[in-house]
Every structure is written in C-alpha cells, then in structure tokens.
N, C-alpha and C positions, 0 to 999 in steps of 0.2 A: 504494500500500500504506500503510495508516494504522500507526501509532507498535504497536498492540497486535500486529498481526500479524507486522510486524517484530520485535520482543521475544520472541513466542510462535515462529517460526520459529527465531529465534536460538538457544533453550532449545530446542526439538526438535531442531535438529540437535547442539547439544552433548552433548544425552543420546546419539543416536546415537556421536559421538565417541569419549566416554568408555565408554559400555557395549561397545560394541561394538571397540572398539580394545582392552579386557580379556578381552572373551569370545575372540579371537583369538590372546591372546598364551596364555591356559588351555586355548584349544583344543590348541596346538599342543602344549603341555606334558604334556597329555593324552594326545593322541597316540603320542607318543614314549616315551612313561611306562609304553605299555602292555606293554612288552617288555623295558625296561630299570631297573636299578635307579638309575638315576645319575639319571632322567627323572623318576621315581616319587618320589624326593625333592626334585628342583626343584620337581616339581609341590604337593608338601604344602607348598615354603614359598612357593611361588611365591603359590598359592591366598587368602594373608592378604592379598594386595594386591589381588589382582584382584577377588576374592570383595565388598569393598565399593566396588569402581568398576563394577561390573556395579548393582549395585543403585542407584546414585547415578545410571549411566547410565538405568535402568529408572523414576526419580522424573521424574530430566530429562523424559522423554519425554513422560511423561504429563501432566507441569505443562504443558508446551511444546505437545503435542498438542490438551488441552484450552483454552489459549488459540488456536493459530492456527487449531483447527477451531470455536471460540465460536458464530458466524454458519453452521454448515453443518446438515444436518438429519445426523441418527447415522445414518448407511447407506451403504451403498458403503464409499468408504474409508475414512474415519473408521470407521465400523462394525470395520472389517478391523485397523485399528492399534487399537482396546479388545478387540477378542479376542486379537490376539497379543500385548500387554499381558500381557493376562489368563496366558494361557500361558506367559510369561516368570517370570511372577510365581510361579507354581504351580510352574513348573521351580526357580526360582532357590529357595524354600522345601525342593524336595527337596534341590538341593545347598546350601544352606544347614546345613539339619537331620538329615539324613543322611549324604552322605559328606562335608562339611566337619566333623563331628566322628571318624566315625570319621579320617580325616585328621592330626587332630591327637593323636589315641587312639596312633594309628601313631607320631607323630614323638616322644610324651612316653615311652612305650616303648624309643626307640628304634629303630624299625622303620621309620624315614621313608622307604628305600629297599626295603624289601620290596612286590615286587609284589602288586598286589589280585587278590583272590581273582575270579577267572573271574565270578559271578553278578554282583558289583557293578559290574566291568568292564562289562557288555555294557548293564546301567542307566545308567551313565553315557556310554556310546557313544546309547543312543535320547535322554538328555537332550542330547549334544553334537547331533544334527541338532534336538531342537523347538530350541534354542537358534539354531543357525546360519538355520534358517529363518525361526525368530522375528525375528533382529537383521537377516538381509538384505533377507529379504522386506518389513520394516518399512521399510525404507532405500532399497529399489527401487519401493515402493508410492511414499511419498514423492516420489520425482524424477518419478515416471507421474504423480501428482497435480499437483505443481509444472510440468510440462509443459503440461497438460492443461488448468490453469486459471490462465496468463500470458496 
C-alpha cells in the first residue's frame, strides 16, 4: 500500500468515526425524544454538537474516499459511497435547514422540551433510516471493499 492510500484510508475511516459515532448518539436522542419531554430537550441541545461532527464526519469521507478510490474507475463501489455521499448530504441540508432551526426556535422560546408536532416527527424518523443506511451501509461497503481487494 503506497503512502496516498494509507492517508486517504486513514481520513475515510475517520470520517466514518466521527460522523457516524454523532449520527448514533442523535439517533438515539431522537428516539427517545419522540415521547418524552426530558428527551426532546437533550435532543435540541444535544443537536449543537452532533449536528457539526456529522458534517465534519461527511467532508472526512469524501476527502478520504476521493483519495483512497484516486486509481479506481467510478463504478461499483466507489460509485455507491458518491451516491450515498450525495444523500447524506441532501439529508444533512434538511436537518440542517429545517429542523435544526426550528430546534432552536423551540429552545429560545422556551419550549426545548415540548414535543414535535407528529408531521415533523415522522420527517425526521425517514431522515433517521436514509441516514443510518447512509453511515452503515457506507461503512459495510467499505470493509466488502477492503476484503475484496487485500
């Protein structure tokens, strides 16, 4: 393994690290949020931390991706980590622009423990699976790939 690939692997899996070790600790916050009020405000402040190591996680990967896939042609897997990329990206936008303000709408209110209105819920329940499929499936292609060409 030459010095680029080692580097570019290194930054790929750190993104995975850090995004995905955020997306997990939000998911679960999420989760738990959906029925409680104690939840529904760890979640609003929880959200300030995670919400930029998700996207630091999501730069990681792509830097990292694009160097250790440099040498490959864009297809197969490579192919499959810039589409769900992509789809992270677009998700992470919605919660970004979306319920990370209303979020904070909430907590300057004072409503940081009032639960979310059913519609938004159920938006951010389809954003928690493209997400979880986005960071696993990224993370499982990876080791298939890493098996597959040692």
């Amino acid at each position: 393994m030459d010095i680029f690939n080692f580097i570019g692997l290194f930054i790929f899996l750190a993104g995975f690290v850090i995004g995905l070790g955020a997306v997990t600790v939000i998911d679960i916050h999420g989760f738990l949020g959906r029925k409680s009020a104690y939840w529904t405000e760890a979640t609003t402040r929880t959200h300030k931390v995670t919400k930029p190591l998700i996207w630091i996680g999501i730069i990681l990967v792509i830097i990292g991706g694009s160097i250790f896939y440099r040498n490959q042609s864009f297809s197969g897997i490579p192919l499959i980590h810039a589409i769900l990329a992509a789809a992270l990206i677009l998700n992470g936008i919605f919660l970004s622009f979306k319920v990370s303000p209303f979020l904070l709408k909430q907590e300057k209110e004072e409503k940081a423990g009032t639960l979310l209105p059913k519609p938004l819920q159920r938006k951010i329940i389809i954003s928690l699976i493209v997400s979880d499929i986005g960071w696993w499936g990224g993370l499982f292609l990876l080791v298939f790939y890493l098996i597959n060409h040692s």
